[in-house]
C-alpha positions as a Python dict, from the first residue, in 0.01 Angstrom:
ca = {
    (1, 'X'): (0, 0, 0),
    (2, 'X'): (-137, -248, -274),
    (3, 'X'): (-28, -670, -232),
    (4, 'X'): (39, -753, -583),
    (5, 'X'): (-31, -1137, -497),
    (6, 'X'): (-424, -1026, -380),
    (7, 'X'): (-512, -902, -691),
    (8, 'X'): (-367, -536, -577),
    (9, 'X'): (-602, -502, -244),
    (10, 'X'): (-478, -253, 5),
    (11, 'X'): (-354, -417, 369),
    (12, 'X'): (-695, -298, 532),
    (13, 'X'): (-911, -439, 277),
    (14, 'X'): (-756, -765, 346),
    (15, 'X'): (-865, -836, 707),
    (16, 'X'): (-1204, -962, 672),
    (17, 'X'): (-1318, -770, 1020),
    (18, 'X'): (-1204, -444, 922),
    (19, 'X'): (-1364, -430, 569),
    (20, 'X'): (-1699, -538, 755),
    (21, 'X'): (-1678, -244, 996),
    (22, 'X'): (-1552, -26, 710),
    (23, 'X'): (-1855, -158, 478),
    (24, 'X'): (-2155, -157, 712),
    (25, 'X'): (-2030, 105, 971),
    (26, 'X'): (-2139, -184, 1250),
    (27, 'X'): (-1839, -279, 1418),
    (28, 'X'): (-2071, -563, 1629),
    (29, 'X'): (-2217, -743, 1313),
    (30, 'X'): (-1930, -1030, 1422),
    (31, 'X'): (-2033, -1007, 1762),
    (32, 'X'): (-2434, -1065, 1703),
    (33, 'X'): (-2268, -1342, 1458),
    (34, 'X'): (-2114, -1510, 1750),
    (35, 'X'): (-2434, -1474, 1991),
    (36, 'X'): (-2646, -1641, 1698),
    (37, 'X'): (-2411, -1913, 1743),
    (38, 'X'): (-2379, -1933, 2088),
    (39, 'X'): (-2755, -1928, 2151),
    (40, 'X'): (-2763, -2223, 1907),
    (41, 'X'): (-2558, -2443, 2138),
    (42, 'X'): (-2667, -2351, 2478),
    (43, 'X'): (-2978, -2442, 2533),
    (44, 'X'): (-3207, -2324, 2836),
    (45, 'X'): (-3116, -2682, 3049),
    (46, 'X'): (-2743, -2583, 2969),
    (47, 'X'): (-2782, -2227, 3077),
    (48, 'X'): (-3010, -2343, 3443),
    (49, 'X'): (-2722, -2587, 3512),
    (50, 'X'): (-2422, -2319, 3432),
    (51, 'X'): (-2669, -2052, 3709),
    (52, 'X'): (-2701, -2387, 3940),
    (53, 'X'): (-2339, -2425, 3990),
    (54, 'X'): (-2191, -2082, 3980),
    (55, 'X'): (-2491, -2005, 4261),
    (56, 'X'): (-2277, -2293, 4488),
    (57, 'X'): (-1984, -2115, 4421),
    (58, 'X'): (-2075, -1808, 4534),
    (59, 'X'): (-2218, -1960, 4851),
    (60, 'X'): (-1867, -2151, 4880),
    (61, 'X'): (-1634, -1832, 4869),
    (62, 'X'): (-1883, -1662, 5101),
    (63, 'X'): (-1843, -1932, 5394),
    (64, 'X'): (-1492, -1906, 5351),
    (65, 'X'): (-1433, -1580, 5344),
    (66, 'X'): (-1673, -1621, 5725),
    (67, 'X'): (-1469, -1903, 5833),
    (68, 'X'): (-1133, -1691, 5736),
    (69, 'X'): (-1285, -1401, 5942),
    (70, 'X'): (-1394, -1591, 6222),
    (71, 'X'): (-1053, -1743, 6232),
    (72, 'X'): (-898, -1415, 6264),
    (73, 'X'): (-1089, -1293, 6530),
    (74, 'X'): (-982, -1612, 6761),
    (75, 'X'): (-696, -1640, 7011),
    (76, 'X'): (-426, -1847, 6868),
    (77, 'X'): (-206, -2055, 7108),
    (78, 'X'): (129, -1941, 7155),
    (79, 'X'): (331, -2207, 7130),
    (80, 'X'): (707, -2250, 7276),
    (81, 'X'): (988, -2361, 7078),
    (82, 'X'): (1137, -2674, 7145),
    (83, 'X'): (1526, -2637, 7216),
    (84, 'X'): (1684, -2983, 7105),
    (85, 'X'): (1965, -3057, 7382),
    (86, 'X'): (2335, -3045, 7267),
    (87, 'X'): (2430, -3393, 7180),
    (88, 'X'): (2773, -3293, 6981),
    (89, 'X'): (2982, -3252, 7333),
}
């Protein structure tokens, strides 16, 4: 189906992704695009900090899933209600 106001492309030939993947027959040229660019602004002091922090993490979640376990495993008090005395009569 031709768009008269594009000069009579087709709908396909109009989405810039799709004619790349149709042209080339690489459907990750925008993804190696997108690495180039990402390597260009992370840099190897970005990427040690970024390992640095989500190593703490994973520490974190694993004492707390130990703390939740041991937790589970203890006796809990059983507590009594408290019964508030009739004051109404």
């Amino acid at each position: 189906m031709p768009i008269p106001g594009l000069g009579g492309l087709s709908v396909l030939d109009t989405h810039l992704l799709a004619t790349l993947a149709r042209g080339t027959d690489s459907r990750k040229k925008i993804m190696l695009l997108l690495a180039v660019l990402a390597a260009c602004v992370i840099n190897g002091d970005t990427m040690t900090g970024v390992l640095r922090q989500a190593t703490w993490l994973v520490v974190a979640v694993i004492v707390l899933i130990v703390v939740q376990t041991i937790a589970m495993r203890l006796p809990q008090p059983r507590v009594k209600p408290v019964v508030e005395p009739d004051t109404n009569g």
